[in-house]
N, C-alpha and C positions, 0 to 999 in steps of 0.2 A: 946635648949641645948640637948634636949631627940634624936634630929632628928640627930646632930651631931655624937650623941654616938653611935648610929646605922649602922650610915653610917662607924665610925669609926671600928667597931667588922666586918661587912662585908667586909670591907678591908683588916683585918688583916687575917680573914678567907681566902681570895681568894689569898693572898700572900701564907700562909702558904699551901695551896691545889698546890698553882704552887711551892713551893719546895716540898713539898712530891713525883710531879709527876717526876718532873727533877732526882730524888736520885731514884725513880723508875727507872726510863727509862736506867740510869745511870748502875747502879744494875742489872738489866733482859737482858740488852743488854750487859754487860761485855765489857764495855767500858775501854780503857785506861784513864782515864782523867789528869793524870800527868805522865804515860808511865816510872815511874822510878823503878819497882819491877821488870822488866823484863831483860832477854838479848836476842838478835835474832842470831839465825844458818841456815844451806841451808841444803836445801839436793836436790839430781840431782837423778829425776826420766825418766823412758824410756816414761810411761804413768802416767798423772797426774790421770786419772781412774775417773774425776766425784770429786773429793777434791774443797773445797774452800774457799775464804779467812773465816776465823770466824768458821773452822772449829775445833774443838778439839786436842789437843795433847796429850798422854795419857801414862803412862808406870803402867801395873799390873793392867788396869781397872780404877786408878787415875788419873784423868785431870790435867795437869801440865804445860800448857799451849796453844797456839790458833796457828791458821792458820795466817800468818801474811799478805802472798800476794804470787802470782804464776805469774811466767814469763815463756814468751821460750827463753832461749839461746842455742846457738850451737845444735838445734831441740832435747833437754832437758828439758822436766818442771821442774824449778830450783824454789821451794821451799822453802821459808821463815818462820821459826818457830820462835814462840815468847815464851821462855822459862821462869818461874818464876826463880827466882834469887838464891832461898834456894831449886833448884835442878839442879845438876852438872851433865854434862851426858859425861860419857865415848868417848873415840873416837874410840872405836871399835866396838858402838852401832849399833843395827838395827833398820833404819826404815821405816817402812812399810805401804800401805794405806790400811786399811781394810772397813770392812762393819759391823755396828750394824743389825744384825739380817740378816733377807733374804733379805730385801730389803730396808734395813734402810738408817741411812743418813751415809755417809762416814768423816773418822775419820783417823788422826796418829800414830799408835800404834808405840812407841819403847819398841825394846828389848836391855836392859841394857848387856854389855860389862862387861870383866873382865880385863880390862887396868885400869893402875890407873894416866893415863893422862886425865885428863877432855878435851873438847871443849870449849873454850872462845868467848866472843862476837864475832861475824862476822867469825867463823869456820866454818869448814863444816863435816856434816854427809859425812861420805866415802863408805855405806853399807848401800844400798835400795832393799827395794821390790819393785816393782808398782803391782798396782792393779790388782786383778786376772778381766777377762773382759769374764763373764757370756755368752753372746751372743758368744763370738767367740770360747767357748768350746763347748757350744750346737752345733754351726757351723760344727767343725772338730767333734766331734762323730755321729751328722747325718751322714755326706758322711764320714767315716768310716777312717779318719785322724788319730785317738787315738787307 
C-alpha cells in the first residue's frame, strides 16, 4: 500500500510539472491559443527591412500587438498585423519598421492618426515607412551620394 502511494504523488508531481511547463511555454512564447482577443490588418511596405513573424507591434513604446506573417505581393512586403481587440487604430495611422537600439531586434511602431475612422478586421494600413537600411547610407556617404 505504502509503494502504491508513492508511485501515486510521483505521478501527480510529473503531471502537474507537464502543465506548469505547457502554461510556461504558453506564456514566454505569446502564443495565440484560442486567437479570439485579436483582429489582423496589412500594411504594404517598399522593404520589409529585416521584420518577422513574432515580431512586436507597438504604439507610444506599448506593445499592442505581434507580427502575424510577411508575404511578397505585387514586389510589396504585404504585412500582417495582429492587433488586440481593446485598441482601435485610425486609418490615417503610420506605420513604420523601426530598430530597438543600434542594433537591436526590429519592431512596428505606429503612429496614431487624427481620423476618427478606425481600421476593421482585414483593413489595411494606407501609410508606411520601411525600414531605414544602414548599409546603403554608409554606401551613398562613402562615395559622396549625400
Amino acid at each position: 500500500m505504502r509503494k502504491y502511494n508513492l508511485e501515486l504523488a510521483v505521478g501527480v508531481f510529473v503531471i502537474a510539472g507537464f502543465i506548469c511547463l505547457g502554461y510556461l511555454s504558453i506564456n514566454l512564447g505569446r502564443l495565440e491559443v484560442f486567437g479570439t482577443g485579436y483582429y489582423v490588418i496589412r500594411a504594404e511596405f517598399e522593404k520589409a527591412g529585416g521584420i518577422k513573424p513574432g515580431a512586436s507591434v507597438e504604439i507610444a513604446g506599448v506593445e499592442v500587438g505581434r507580427v502575424k506573417s510577411i508575404r511578397l505581393e505585387n514586389y510589396q512586403a504585404v504585412v500582417y498585423l495582429s492587433i488586440r481587440n481593446d485598441v482601435k487604430i485610425q486609418e490615417d495611422a503610420i506605420a513604420s519598421i523601426r530598430t530597438k537600439g543600434i542594433i537591436g531586434e526590429k519592431y512596428i511602431q505606429i503612429t496614431p492618426g487624427g481620423s476618427e475612422v478606425f481600421i476593421a478586421h482585414g483593413g489595411k494600413l494606407r501609410e508606411t515607412e520601411s525600414a531605414i537600411d544602414l548599409e546603403e547610407l554608409l554606401t551613398k556617404y562613402i562615395f559622396g551620394k549625400i
